[in-house]
N, C-alpha and C positions, 0 to 999 in steps of 0.2 A: 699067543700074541705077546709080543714084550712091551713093557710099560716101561715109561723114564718118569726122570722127576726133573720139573720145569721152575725156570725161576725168571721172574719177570720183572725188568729194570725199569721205574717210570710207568705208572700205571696212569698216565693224562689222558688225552684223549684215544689217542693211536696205541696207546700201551694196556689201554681198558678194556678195548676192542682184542686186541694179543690174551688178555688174562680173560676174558669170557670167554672166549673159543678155547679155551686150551681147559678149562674149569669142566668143559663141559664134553669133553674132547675123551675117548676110550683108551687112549693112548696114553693117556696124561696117571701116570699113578699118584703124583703128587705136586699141588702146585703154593710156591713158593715166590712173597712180590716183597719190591722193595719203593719205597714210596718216599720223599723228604717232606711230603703235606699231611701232618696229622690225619686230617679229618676226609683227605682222599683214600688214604693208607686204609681208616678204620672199614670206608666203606666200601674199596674194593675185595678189601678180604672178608668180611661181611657177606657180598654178594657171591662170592667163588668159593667161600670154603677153603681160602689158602689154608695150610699146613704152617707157615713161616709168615708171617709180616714185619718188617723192619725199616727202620730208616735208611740204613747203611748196606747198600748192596754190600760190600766188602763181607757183612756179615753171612750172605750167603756161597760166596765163593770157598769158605771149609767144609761146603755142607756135600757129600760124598753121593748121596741121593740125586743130585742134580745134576742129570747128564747134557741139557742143552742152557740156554739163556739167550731171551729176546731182551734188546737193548732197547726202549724209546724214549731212552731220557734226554729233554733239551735241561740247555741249549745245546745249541750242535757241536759247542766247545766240547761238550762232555763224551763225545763218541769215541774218540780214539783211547783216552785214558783208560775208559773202562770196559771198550773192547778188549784193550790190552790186559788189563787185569783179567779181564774172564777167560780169556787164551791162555794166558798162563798159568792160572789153575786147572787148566786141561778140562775147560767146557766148549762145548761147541758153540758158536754164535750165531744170531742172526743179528743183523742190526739197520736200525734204521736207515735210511740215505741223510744226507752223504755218508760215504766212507769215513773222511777225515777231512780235514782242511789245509791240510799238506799229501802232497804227494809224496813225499819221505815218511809221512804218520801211514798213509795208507799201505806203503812198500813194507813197512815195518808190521803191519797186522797179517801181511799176507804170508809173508815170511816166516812168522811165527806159529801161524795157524798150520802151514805144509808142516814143518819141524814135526808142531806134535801131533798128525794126522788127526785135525779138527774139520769138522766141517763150519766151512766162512759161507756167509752170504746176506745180502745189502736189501734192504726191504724195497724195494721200484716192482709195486703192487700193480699199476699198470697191467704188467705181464699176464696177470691174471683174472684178466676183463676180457668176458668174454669175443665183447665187437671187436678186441685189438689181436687176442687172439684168430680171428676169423679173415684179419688181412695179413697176417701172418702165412699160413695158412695156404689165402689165394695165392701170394708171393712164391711160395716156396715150393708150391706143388703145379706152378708151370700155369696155372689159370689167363691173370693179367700178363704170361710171356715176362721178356727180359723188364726188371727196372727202367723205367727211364725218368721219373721224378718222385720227389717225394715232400708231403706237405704236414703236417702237423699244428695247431694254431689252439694252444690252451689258454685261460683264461678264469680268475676268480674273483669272488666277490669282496668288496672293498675289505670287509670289516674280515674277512679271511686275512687278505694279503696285509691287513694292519699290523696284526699277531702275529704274523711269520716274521716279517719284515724288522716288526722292533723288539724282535730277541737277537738278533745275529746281524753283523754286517755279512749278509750274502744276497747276492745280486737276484733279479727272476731268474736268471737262466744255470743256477746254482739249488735253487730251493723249487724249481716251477718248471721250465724247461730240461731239468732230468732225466724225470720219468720218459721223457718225448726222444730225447737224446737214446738210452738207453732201448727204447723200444723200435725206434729206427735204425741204428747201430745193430741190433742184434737181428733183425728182418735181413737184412744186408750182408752179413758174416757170408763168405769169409773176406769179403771188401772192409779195408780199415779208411780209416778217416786220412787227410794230407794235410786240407788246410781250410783255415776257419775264419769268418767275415762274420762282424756283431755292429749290432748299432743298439742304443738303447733313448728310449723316448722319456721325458718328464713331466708332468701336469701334475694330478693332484695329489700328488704323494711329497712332493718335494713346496710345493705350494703351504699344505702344512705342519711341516715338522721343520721345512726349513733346511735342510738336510738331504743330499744330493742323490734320495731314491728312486729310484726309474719306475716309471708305473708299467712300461713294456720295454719287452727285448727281444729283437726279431735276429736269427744264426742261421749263416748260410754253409753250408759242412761241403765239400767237398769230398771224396771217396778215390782210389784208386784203382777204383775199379771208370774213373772219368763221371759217376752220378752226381748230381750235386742232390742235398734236400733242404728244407728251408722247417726250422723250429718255432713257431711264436710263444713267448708265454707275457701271460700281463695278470697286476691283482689289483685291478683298480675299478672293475663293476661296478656300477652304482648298486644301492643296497637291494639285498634280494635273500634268499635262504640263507643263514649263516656259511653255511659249508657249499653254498653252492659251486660250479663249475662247469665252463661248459667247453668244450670241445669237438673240433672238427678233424678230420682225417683225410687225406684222400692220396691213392698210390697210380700212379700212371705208370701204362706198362708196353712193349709192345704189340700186345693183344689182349688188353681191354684195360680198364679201371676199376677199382673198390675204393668208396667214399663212405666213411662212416662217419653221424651225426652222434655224438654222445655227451648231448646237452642235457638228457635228461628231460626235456619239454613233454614228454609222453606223458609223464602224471601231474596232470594241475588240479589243485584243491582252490576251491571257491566258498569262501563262506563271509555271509554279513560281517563278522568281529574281524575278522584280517584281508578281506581280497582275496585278488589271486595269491599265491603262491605256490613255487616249486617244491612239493616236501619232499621229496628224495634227494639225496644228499647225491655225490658222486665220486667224493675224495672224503675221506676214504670208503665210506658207506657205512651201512646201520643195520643195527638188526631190528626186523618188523617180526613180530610174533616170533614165529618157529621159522621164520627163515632171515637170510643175514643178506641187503643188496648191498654190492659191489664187491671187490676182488680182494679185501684186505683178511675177509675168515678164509678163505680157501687157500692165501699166500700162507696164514698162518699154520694150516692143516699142513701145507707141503713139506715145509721145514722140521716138523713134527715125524712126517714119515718117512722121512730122508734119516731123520735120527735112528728111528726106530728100527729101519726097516736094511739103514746102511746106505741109503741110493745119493744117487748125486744130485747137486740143488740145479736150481734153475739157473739163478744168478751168481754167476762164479765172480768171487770179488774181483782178479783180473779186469772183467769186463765192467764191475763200476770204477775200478780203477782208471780206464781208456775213456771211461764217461767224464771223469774227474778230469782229466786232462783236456776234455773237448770244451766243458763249461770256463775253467779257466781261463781257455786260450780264448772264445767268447768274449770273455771281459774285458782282456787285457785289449783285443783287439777292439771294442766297443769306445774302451781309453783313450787307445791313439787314432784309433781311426783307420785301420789298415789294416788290410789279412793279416795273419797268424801263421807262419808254417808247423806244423808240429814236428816236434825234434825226435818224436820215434815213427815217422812216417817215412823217414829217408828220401823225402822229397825236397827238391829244389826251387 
């Protein structure tokens, strides 16, 4: 069995989760984080037994041991610089969503990544949830018959969508509607996207900060293959789990349907000092004892044995790239109020 040596950029919430799986991972010969928060830095490598802890990722890019590198360092300004950096010390990447914030950053990561036969690929963990996998799945293997719609409708709790929201000017359907985008795009291959209709709503998000952030944003994608599907995402739940989210699914087809509920409402905790509550998280998920819910340990194993083992990722950056371009044209069409053709759809 070959071992690599792993080095993990941003060890915050999503990046914590990356370095405990990977600490504890057979695959992992050595692990190696880099942290700019003191007192996060001490404690993830405290808890993992890193090899290397430092402030300065840079300082891990000479280090010869380190065959892959997971990126989750925000703000999301920082993805492209320092995927580029790790690409060019000839590691392989995975990296958070977005890609980049330009579509010439992201052409530029991909580019570099082919040159030096790296392996690229975009964390949209979704993928690997089980319920999404399972309408996948019905889709592809002729169940619900030909596509004929398609619905997706995400949604997070207030105090989520606060913290996303005021690190980065990016819209819902940039930081929230992705993952949705991405998982319907890739059900659908080898149908590409034509043209894209957004609208986006505002109440309390722009209420108080003042500042013109949409609390939802509903995308209507058309396909060339004639499909349309419809994305919702919003972060304005009133208060509930921290991390909560809840989500609905549903594909129409022409011989039958699959609607998945993946609210998470299945586990309610009740007690005198708090109420109800949802504890189960559902973005990204948690580890309970000896096991880990939701799809963010098992994205992280993948890319682990894609390294080790040579295989191809799941998500080829390509296809976050065509995601990139579908959220964008979202916005801009959300702006003026009018579809969007896309300019590699060669549509009229």
């Amino acid at each position: 069995m070959k071992q690599i040596g792993v080095g993990i950029i941003g060890t915050g919430w999503c990046g914590g989760i990356r370095a405990e799986t990977c600490a504890a991972h057979p695959l992992v010969e050595s692990l190696h984080i880099a942290e700019i928060r003191p007192e996060r830095l001490a404690e993830v490598a405290a808890k993992t037994g890193a090899r290397t802890a430092t402030a300065d990722y840079r300082e891990l890019l000479g280090l010869d041991e380190i065959d892959a590198v997971y990126i989750s360092a925000t703000p999301e300004t920082t993805h492209y610089p320092i995927a580029r950096d790790c690409l060019a010390a000839g590691k392989h990447v995975f990296l958070e969503k977005p890609i980049a914030l330009e579509l010439s950053e992201a052409d530029e990561l991909i580019a570099l990544a082919r040159q030096r036969g790296l392996k690229f690929t975009i964390g949209y963990s979704q993928r690997f949830n089980p319920k999404f996998a399972y309408v996948r799945k019905a889709l592809r293997d002729g169940t619900i018959g030909r596509p004929v719609s398609a619905l997706v409708s995400r949604h997070l709790s207030r105090s989520l969508g606060k913290k996303i929201s005021g690190r980065v000017k990016l819209s819902p359907a940039a930081m929230e509607a992705t993952h949705d985008l991405d998982f319907v795009l890739w059900c659908l291959e080898p149908a590409r996207p034509v043209r894209v209709y957004s609208q986006q709503n505002f109440g309390a998000f722009q209420e108080a900060s003042g500042s013109p952030i949409a609390d939802t944003q509903w995308i209507t994608v058309t396909m060339d293959s004639g499909l349309s599907f419809v994305i919702g995402a919003g972060w304005s739940l009133p208060p509930g789990y921290p991390n909560f989210s809840t989500t609905w699914i549903e594909f129409v087809g022409t011989e039958g349907a699959v609607m998945v509920d993946d609210s998470h409402r299945d586990v309610v905790l009740n007690t005198v000092a708090k109420g109800m509550v949802l504890p189960m998280s559902t973005m990204p998920g948690e580890a309970v004892d000896h096991a880990y819910a939701g799809p963010m340990a098992p994205e992280t194993v993948h890319f682990l044995e894609a390294v080790a083992f040579d295989r191809p990722v799941l998500v080829t950056p390509e296809h976050a790239r065509l995601v990139m371009e579908v959220y964008m044209a979202a916005d801009v069409s959300a702006e003026k109020n009018e579809p969007v053709v896309l300019p590699s759809s060669g549509a009229r």
